[in-house]
C-alpha positions in Angstrom: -115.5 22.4 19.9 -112.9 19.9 18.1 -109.6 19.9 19.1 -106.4 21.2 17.3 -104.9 18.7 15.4 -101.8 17.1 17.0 -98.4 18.6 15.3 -95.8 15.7 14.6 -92.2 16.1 15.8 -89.8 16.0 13.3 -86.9 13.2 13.3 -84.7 15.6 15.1 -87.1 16.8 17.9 -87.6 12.9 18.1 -83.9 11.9 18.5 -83.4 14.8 21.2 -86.3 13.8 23.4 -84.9 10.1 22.9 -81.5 11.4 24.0 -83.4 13.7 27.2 -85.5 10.1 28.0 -82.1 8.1 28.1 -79.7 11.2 30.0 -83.0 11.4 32.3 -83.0 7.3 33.1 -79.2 7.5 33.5 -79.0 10.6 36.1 -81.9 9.3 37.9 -80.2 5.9 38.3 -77.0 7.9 39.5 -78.9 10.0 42.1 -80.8 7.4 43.2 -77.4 5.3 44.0 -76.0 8.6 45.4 -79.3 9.0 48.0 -79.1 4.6 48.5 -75.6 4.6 49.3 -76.0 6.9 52.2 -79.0 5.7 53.4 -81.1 8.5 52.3 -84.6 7.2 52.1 -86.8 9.5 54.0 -88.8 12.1 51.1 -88.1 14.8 53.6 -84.3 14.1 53.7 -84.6 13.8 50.6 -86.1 16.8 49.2 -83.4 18.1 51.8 -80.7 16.5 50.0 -81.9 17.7 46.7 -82.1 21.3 47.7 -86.4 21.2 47.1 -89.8 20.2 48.5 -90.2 16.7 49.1 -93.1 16.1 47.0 -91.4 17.8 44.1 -87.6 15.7 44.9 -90.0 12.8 44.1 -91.3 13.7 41.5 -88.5 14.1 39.8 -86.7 11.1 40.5 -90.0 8.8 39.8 -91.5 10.3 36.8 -92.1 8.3 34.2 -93.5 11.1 31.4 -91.2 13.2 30.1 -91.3 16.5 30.9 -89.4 19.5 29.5 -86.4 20.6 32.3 -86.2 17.1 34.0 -83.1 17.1 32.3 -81.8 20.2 33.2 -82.9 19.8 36.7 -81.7 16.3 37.2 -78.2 17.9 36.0 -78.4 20.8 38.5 -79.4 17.6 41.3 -76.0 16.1 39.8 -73.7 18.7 40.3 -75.0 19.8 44.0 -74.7 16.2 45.1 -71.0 16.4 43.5 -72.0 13.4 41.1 -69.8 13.7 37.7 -71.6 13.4 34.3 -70.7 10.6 32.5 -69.7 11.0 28.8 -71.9 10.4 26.1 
């Protein structure tokens, strides 16, 4: 059975997942300075930390695809770790 052909993104669905890709590499960065700079390093202290499993705390912080919601829960990591959002 072929498969479906692939449906294009349109130039703005492009620029948003662009935008999600760089707001995901810059709240990663920040959490990951955030865990660092207490010397936060264990997955289970860090899922802890995070408020979620360890397997799925590092997940998110080590992903390379992108996923829809990594933004979304990056943020929600952000804001329980008291990190402000920079401007954009």
């Amino acid at each position: 059975m072929p498969l479906p052909p692939k449906t294009k993104l349109t130039s703005a669905e492009q620029r948003q997942r662009r935008e999600d890709r760089v707001a995901c590499i810059r709240l990663r960065m920040a959490i990951g300075r955030y865990l660092e700079d207490r010397d936060i390093t264990m997955p289970t202290a860090i899922g802890e930390a995070l408020g979620m499993p360890a397997a799925e705390a590092n997940g998110l912080l080590t992903r390379r695809q992108w996923r829809e919601g990594d933004v979304a829960a990056l943020q929600a990591v952000a804001a329980r770790l008291g990190l402000a959002e920079s401007p954009e």
